[in-house]
Jmol script that loads the backbone (N, CA, C; Angstrom):
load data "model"
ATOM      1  N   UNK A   1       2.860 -25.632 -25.957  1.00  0.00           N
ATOM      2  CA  UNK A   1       2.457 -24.945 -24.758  1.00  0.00           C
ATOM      3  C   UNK A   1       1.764 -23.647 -25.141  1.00  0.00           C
ATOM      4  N   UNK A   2       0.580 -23.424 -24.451  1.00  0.00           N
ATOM      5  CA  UNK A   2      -0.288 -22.683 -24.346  1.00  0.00           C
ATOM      6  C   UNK A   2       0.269 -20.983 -24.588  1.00  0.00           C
ATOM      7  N   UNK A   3       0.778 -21.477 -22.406  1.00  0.00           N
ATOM      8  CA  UNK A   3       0.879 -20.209 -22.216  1.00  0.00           C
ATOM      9  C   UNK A   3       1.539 -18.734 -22.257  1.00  0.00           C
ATOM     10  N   UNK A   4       1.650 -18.063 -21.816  1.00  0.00           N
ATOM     11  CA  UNK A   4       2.875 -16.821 -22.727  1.00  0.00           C
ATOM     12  C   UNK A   4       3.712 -16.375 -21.224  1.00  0.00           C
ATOM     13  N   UNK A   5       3.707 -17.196 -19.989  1.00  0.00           N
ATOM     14  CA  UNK A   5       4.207 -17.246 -18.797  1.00  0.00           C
ATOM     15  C   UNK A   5       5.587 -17.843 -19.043  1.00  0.00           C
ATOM     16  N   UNK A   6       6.882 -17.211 -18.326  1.00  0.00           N
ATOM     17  CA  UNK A   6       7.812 -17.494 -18.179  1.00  0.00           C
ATOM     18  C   UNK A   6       7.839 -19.044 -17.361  1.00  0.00           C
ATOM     19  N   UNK A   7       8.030 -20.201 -17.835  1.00  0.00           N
ATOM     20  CA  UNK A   7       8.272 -21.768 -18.004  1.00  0.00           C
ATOM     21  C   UNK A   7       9.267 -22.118 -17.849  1.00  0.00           C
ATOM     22  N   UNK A   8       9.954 -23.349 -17.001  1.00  0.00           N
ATOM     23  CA  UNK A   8      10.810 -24.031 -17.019  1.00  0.00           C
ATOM     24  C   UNK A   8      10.914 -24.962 -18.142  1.00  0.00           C
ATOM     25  N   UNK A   9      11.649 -25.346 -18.975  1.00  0.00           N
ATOM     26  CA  UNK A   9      11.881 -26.107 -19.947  1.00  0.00           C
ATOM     27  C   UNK A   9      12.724 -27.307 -19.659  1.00  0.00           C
ATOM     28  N   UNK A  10      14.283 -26.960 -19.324  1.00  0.00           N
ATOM     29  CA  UNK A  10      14.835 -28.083 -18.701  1.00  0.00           C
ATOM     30  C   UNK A  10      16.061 -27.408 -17.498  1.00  0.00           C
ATOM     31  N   UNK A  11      16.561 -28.104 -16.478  1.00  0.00           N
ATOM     32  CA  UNK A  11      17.365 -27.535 -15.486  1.00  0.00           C
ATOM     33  C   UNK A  11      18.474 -28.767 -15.273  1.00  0.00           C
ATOM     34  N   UNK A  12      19.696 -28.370 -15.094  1.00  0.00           N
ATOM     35  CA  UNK A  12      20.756 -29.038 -14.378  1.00  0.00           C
ATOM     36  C   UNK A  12      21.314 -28.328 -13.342  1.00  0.00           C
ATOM     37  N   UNK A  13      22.443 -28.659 -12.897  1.00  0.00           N
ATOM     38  CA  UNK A  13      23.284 -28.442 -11.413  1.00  0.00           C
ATOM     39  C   UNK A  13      23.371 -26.760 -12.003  1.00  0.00           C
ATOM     40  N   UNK A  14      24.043 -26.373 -13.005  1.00  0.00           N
ATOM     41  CA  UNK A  14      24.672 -24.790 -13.343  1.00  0.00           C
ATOM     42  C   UNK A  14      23.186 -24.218 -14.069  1.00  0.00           C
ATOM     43  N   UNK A  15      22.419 -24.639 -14.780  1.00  0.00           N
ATOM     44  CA  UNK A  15      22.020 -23.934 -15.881  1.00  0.00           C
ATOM     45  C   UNK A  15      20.192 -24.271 -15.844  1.00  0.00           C
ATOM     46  N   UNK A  16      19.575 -23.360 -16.293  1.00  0.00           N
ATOM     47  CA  UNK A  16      18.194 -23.653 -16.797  1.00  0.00           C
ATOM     48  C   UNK A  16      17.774 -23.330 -18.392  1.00  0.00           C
ATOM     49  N   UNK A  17      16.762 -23.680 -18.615  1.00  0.00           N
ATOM     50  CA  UNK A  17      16.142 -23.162 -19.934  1.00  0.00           C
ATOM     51  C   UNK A  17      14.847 -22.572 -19.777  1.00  0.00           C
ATOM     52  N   UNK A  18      14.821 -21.521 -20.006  1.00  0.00           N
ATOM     53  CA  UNK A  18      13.427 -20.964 -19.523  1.00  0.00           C
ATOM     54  C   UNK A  18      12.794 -20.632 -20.837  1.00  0.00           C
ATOM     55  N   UNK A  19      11.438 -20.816 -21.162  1.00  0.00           N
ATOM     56  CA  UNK A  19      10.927 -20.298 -22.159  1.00  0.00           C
ATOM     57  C   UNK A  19       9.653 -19.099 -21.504  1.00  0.00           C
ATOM     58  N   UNK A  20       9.615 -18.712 -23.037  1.00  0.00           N
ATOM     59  CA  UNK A  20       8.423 -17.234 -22.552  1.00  0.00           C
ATOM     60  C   UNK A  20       8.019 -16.500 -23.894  1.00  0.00           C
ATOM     61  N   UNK A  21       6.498 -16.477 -24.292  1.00  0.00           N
ATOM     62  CA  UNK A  21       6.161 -16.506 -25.384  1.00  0.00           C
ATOM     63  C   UNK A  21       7.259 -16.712 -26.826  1.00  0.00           C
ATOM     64  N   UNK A  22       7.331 -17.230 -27.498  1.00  0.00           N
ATOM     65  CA  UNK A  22       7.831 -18.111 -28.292  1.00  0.00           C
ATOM     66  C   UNK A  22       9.420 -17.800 -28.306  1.00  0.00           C
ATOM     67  N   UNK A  23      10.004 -17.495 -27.051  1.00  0.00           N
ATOM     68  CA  UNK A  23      11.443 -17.474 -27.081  1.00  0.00           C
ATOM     69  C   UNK A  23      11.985 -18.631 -26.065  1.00  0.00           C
ATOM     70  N   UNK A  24      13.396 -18.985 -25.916  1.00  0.00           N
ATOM     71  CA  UNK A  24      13.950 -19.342 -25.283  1.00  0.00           C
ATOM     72  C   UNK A  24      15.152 -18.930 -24.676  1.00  0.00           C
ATOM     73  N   UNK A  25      15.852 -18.859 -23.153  1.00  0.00           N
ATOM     74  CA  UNK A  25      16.641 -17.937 -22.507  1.00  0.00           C
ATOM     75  C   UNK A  25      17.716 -19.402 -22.139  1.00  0.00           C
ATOM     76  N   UNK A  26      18.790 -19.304 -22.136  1.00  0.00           N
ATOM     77  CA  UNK A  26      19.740 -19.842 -20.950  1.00  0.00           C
ATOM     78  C   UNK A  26      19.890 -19.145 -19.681  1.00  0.00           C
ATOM     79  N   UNK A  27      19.836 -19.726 -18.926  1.00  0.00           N
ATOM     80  CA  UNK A  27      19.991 -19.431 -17.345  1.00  0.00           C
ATOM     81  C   UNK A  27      21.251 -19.398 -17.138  1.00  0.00           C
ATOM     82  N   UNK A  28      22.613 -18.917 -16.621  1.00  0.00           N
ATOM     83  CA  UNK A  28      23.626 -19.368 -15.762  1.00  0.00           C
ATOM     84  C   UNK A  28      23.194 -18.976 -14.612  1.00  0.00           C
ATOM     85  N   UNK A  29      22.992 -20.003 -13.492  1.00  0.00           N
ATOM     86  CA  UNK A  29      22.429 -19.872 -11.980  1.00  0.00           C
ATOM     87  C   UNK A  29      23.389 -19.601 -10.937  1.00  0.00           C
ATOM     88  N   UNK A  30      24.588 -19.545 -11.488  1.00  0.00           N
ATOM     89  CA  UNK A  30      25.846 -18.793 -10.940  1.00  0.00           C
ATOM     90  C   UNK A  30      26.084 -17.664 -10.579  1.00  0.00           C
ATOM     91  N   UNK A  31      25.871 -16.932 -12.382  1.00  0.00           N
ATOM     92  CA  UNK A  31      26.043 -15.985 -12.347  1.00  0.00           C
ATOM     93  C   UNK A  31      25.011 -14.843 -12.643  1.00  0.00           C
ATOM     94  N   UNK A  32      23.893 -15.566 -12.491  1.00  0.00           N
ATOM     95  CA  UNK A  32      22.165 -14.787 -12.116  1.00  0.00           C
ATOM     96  C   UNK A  32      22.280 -14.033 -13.334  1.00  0.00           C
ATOM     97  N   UNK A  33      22.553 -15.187 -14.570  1.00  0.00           N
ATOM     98  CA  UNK A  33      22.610 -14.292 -15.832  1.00  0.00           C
ATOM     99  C   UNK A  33      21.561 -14.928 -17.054  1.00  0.00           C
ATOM    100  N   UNK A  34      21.210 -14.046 -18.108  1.00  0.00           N
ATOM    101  CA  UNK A  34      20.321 -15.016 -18.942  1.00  0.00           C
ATOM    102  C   UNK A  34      20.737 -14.785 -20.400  1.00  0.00           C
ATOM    103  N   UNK A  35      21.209 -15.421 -21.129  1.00  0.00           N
ATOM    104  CA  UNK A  35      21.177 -14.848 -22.748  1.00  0.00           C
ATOM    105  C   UNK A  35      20.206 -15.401 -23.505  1.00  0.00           C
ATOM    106  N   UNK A  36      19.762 -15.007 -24.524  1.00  0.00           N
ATOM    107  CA  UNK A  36      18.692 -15.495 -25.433  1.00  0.00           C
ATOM    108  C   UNK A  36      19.460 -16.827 -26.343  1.00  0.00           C
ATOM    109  N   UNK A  37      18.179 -17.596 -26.444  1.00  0.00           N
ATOM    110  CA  UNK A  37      18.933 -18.474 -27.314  1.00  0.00           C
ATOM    111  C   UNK A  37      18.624 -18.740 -28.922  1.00  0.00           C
ATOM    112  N   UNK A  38      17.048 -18.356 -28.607  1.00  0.00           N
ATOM    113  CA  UNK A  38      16.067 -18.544 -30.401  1.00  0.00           C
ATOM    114  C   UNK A  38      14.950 -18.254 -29.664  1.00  0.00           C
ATOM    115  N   UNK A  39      14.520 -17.647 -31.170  1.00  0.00           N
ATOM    116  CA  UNK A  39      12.613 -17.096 -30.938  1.00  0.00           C
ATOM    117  C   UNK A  39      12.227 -18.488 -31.897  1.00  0.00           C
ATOM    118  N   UNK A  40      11.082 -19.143 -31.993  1.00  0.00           N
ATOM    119  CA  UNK A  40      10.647 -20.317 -32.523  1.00  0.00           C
ATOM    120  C   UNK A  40       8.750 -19.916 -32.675  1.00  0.00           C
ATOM    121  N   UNK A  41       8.583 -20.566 -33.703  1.00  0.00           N
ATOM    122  CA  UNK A  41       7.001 -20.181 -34.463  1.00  0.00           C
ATOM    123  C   UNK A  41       6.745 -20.800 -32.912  1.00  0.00           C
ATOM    124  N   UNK A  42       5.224 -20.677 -32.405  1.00  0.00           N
ATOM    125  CA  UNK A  42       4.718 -21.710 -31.054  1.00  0.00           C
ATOM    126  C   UNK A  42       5.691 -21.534 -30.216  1.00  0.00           C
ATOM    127  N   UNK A  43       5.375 -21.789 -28.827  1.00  0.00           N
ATOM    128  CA  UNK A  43       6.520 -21.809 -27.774  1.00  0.00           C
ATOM    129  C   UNK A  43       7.168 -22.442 -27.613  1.00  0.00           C
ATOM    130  N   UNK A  44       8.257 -22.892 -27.266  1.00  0.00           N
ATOM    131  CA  UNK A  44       9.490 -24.054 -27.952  1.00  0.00           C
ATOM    132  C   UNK A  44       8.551 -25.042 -26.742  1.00  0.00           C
ATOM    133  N   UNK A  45       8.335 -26.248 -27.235  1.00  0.00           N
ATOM    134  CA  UNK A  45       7.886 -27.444 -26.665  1.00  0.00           C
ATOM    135  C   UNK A  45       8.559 -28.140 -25.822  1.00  0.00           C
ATOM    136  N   UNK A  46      10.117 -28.112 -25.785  1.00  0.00           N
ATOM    137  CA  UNK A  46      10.898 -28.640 -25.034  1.00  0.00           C
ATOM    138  C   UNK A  46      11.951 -28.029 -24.838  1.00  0.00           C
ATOM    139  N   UNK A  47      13.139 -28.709 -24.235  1.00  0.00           N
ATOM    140  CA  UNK A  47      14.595 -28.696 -24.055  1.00  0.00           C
ATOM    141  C   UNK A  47      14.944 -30.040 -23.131  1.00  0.00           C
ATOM    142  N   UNK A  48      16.475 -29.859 -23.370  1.00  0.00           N
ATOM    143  CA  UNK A  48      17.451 -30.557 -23.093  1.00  0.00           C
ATOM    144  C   UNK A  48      18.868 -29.678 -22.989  1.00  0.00           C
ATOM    145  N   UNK A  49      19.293 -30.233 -21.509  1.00  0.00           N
ATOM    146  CA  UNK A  49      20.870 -29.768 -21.411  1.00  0.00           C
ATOM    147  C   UNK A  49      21.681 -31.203 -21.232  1.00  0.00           C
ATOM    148  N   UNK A  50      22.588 -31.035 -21.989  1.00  0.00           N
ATOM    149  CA  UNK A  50      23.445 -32.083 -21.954  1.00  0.00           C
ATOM    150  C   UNK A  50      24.061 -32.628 -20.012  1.00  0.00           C
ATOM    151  N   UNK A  51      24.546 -34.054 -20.519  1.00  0.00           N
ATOM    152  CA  UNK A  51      24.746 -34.603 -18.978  1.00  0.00           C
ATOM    153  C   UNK A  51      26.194 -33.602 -18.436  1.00  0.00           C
ATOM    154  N   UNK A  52      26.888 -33.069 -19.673  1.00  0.00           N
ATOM    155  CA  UNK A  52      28.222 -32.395 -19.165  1.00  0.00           C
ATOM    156  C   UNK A  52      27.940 -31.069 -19.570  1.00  0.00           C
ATOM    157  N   UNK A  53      26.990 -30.437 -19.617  1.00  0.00           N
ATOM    158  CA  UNK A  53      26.359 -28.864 -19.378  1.00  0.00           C
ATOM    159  C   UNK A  53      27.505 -28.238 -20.218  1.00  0.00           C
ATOM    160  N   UNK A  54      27.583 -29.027 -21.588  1.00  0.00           N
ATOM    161  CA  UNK A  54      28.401 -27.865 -22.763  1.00  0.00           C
ATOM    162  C   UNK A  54      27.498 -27.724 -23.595  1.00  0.00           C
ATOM    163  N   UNK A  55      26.558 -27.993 -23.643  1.00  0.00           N
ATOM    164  CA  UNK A  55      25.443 -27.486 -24.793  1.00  0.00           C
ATOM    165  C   UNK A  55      23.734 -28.117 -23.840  1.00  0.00           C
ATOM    166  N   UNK A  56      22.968 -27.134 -24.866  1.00  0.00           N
ATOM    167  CA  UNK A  56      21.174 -27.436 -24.753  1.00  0.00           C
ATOM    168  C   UNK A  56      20.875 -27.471 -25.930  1.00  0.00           C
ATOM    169  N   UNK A  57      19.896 -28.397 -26.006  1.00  0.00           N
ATOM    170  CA  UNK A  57      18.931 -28.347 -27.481  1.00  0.00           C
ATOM    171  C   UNK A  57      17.292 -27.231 -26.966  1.00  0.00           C
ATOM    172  N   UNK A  58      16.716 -26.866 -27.407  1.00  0.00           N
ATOM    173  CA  UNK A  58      15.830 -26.390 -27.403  1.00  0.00           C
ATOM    174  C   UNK A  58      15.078 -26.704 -28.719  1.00  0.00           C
ATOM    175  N   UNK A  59      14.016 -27.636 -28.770  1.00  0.00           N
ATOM    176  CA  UNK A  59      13.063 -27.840 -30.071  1.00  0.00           C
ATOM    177  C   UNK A  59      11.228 -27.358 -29.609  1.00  0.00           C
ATOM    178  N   UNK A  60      10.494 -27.766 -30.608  1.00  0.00           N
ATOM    179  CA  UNK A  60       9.531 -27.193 -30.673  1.00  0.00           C
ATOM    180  C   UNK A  60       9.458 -27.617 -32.370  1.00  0.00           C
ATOM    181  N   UNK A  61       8.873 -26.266 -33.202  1.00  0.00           N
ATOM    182  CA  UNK A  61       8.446 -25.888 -34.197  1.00  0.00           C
ATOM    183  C   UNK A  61       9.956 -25.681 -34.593  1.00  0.00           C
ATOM    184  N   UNK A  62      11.041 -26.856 -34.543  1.00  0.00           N
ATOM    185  CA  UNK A  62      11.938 -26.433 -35.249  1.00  0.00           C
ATOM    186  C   UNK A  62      13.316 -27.108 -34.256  1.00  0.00           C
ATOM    187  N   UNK A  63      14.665 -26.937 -34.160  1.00  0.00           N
ATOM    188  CA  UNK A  63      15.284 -26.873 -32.909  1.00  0.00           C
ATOM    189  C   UNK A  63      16.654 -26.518 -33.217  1.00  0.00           C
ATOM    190  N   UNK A  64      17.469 -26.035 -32.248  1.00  0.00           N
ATOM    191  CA  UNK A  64      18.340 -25.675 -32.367  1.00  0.00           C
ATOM    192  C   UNK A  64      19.163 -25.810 -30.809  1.00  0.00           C
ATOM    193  N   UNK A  65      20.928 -25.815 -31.046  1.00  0.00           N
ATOM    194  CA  UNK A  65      21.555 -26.724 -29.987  1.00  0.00           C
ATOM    195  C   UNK A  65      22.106 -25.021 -29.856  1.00  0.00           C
ATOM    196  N   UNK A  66      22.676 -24.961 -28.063  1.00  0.00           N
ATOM    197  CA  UNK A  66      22.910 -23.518 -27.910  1.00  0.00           C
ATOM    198  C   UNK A  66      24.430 -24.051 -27.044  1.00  0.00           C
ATOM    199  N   UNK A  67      25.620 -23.845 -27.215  1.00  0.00           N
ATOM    200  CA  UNK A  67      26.541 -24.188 -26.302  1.00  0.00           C
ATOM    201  C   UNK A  67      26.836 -23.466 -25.541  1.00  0.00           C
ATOM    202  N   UNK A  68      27.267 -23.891 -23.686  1.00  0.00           N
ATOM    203  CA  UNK A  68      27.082 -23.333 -23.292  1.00  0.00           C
ATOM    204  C   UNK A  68      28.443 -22.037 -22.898  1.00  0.00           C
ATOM    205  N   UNK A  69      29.168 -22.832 -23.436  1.00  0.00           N
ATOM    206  CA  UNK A  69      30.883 -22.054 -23.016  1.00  0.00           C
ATOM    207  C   UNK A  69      30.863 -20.473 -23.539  1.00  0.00           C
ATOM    208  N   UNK A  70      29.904 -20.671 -25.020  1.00  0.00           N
ATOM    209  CA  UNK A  70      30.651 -19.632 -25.458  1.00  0.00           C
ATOM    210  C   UNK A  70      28.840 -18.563 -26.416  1.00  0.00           C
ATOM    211  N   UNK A  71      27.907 -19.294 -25.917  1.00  0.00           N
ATOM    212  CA  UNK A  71      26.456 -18.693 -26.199  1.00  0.00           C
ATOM    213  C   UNK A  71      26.256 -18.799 -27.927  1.00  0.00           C
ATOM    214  N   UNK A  72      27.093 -19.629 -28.442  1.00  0.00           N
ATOM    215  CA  UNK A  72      26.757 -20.096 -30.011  1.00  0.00           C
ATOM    216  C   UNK A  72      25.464 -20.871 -30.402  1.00  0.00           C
ATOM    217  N   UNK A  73      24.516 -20.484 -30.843  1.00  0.00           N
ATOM    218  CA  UNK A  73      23.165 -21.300 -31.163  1.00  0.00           C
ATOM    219  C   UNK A  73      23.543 -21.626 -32.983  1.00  0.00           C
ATOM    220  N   UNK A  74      23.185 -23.055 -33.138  1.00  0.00           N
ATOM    221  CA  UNK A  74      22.821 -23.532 -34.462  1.00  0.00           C
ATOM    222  C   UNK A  74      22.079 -24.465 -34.901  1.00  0.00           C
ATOM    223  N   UNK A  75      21.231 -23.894 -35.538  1.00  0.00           N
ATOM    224  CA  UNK A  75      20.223 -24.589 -35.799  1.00  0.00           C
ATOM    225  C   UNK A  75      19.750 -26.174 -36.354  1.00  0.00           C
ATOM    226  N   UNK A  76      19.683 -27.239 -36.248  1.00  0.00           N
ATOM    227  CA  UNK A  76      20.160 -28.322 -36.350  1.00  0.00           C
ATOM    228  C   UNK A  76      18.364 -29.086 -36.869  1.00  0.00           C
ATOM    229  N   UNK A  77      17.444 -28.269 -36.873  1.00  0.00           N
ATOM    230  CA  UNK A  77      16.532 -29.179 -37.769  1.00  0.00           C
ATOM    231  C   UNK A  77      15.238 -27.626 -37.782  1.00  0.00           C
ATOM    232  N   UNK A  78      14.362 -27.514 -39.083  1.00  0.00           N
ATOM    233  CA  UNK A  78      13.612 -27.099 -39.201  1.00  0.00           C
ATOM    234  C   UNK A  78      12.416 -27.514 -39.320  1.00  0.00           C
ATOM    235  N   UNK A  79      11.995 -28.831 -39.205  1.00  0.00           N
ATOM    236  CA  UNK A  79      10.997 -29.908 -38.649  1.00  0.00           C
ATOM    237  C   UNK A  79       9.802 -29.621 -37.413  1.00  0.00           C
ATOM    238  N   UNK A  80       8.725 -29.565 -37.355  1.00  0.00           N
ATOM    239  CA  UNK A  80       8.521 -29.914 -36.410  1.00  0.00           C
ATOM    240  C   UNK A  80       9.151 -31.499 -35.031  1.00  0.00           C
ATOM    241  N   UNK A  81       9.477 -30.925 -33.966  1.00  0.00           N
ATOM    242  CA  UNK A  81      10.101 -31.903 -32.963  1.00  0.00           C
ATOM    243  C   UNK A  81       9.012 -32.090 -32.216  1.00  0.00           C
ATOM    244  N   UNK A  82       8.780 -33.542 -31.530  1.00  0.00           N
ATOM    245  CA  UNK A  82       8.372 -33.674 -30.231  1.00  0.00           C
ATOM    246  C   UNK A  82       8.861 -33.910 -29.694  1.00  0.00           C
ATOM    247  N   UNK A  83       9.850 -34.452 -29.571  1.00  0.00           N
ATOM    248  CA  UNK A  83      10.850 -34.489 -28.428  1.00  0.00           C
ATOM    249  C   UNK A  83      12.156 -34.815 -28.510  1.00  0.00           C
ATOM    250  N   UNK A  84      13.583 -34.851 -28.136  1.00  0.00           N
ATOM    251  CA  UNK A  84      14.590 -34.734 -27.980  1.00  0.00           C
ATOM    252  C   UNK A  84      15.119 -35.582 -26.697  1.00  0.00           C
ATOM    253  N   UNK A  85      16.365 -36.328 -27.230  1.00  0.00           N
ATOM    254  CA  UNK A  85      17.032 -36.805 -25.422  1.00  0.00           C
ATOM    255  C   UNK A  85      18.728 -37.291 -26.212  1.00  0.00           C
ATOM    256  N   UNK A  86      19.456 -36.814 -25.447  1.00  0.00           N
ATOM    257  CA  UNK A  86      21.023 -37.155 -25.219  1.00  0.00           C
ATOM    258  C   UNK A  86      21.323 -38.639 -25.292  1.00  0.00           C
ATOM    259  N   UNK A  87      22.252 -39.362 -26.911  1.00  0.00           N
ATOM    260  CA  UNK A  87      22.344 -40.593 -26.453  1.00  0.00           C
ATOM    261  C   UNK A  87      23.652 -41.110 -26.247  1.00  0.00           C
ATOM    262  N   UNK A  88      24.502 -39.845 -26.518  1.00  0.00           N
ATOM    263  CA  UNK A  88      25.989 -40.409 -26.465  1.00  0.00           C
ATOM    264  C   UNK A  88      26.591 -39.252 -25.870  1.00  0.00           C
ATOM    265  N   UNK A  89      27.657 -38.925 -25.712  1.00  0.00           N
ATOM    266  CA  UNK A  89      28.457 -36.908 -25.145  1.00  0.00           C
ATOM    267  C   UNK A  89      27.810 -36.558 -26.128  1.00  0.00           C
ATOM    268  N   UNK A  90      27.869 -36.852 -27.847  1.00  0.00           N
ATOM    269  CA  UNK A  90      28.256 -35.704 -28.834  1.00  0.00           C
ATOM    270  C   UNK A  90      26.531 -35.890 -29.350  1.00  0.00           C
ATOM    271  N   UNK A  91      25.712 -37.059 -29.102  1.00  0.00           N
ATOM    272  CA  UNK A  91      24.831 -37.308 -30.132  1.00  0.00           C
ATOM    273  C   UNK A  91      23.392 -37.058 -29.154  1.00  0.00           C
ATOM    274  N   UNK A  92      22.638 -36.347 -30.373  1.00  0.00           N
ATOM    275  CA  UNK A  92      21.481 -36.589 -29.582  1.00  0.00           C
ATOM    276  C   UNK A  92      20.362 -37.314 -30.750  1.00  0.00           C
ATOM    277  N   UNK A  93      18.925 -37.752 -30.182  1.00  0.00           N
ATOM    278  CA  UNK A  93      17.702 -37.963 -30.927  1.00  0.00           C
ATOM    279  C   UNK A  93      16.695 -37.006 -30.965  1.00  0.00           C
ATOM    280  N   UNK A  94      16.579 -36.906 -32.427  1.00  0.00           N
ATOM    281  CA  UNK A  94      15.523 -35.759 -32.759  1.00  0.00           C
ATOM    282  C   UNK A  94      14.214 -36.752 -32.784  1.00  0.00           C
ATOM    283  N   UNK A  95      13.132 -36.911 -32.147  1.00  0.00           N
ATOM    284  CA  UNK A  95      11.698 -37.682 -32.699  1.00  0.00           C
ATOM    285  C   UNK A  95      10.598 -36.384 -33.303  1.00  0.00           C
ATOM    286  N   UNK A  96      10.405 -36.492 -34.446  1.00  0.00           N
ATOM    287  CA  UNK A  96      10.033 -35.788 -35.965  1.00  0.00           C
ATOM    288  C   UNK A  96       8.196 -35.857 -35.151  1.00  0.00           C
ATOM    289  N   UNK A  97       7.387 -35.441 -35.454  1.00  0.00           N
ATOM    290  CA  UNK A  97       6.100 -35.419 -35.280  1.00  0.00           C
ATOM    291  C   UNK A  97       5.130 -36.861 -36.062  1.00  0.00           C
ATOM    292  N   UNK A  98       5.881 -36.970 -36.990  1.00  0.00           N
ATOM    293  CA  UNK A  98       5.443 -37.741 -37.641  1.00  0.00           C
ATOM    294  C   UNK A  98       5.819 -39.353 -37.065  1.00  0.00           C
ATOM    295  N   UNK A  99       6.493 -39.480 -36.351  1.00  0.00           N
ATOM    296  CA  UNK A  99       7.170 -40.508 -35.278  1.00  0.00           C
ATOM    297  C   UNK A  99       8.969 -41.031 -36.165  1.00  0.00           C
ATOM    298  N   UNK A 100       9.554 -39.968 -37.392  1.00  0.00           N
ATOM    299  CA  UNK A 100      10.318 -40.527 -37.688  1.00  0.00           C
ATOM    300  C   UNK A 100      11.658 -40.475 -36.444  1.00  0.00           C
ATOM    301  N   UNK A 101      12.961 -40.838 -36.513  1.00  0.00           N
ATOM    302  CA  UNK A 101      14.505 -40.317 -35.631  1.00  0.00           C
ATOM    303  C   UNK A 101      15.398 -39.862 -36.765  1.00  0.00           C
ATOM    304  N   UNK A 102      15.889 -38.992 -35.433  1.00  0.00           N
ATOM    305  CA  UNK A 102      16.975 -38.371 -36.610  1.00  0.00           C
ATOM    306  C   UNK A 102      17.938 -38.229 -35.509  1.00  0.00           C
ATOM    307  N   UNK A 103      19.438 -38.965 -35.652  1.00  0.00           N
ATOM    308  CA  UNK A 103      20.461 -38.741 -35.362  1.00  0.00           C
ATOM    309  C   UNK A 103      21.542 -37.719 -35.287  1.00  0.00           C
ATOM    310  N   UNK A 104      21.190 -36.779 -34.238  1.00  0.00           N
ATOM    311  CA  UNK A 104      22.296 -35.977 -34.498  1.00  0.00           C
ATOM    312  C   UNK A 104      23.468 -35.267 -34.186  1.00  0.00           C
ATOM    313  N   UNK A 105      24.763 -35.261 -34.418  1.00  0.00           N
ATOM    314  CA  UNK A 105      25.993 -34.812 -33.555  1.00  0.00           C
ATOM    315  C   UNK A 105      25.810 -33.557 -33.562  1.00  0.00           C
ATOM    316  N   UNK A 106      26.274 -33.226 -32.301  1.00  0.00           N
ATOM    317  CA  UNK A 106      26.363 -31.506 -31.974  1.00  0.00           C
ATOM    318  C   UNK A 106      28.189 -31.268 -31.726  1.00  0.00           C
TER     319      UNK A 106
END
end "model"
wireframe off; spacefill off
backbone 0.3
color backbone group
């Protein structure tokens, strides 16, 4: 993504992911609150919040999973990502640029 405009990335029932020049924010829409989650080379390309809103992935130029209970980010691939999706509670899919998968528990 281009632009350096505050972006929706991904949203559930409690939470958003907002990006804005090459950072990414958690939303709690509760409590009209935001913490940072990672700055990333390029503007993070995506996100994902899990189906039970205890963690987000945020990838791009890299990605990293942010939980949401307790605002812990760790970094879980230094790869370029294109995209990301939830395939089990604990597991998600990393798809690599290059079209490889990468399996991974959070």
């Amino acid at each position: 993504m281009a632009s350096h405009e505050d972006f929706l990335l991904a949203e559930s029932q409690h939470f958003e992911i907002r990006g804005c020049y090459e950072r990414a924010v958690l939303v709690d829409k509760a409590a009209s609150t935001k913490s940072p989650i990672c700055e990333m080379y390029g503007d993070p390309e995506g996100a994902l919040i899990d189906s039970n809103e205890k963690y987000a992935v945020v990838y791009g130029c890299g990605a990293v999973v942010c939980y949401t209970a307790d605002g812990t980010v760790r970094e879980i691939s230094d790869k370029w990502i294109d995209h990301a999706r939830q395939i089990s509670t604990d597991d998600i899919e990393l798809v690599y640029e290059d079209g490889s998968r990468e399996i991974i528990k959070v």
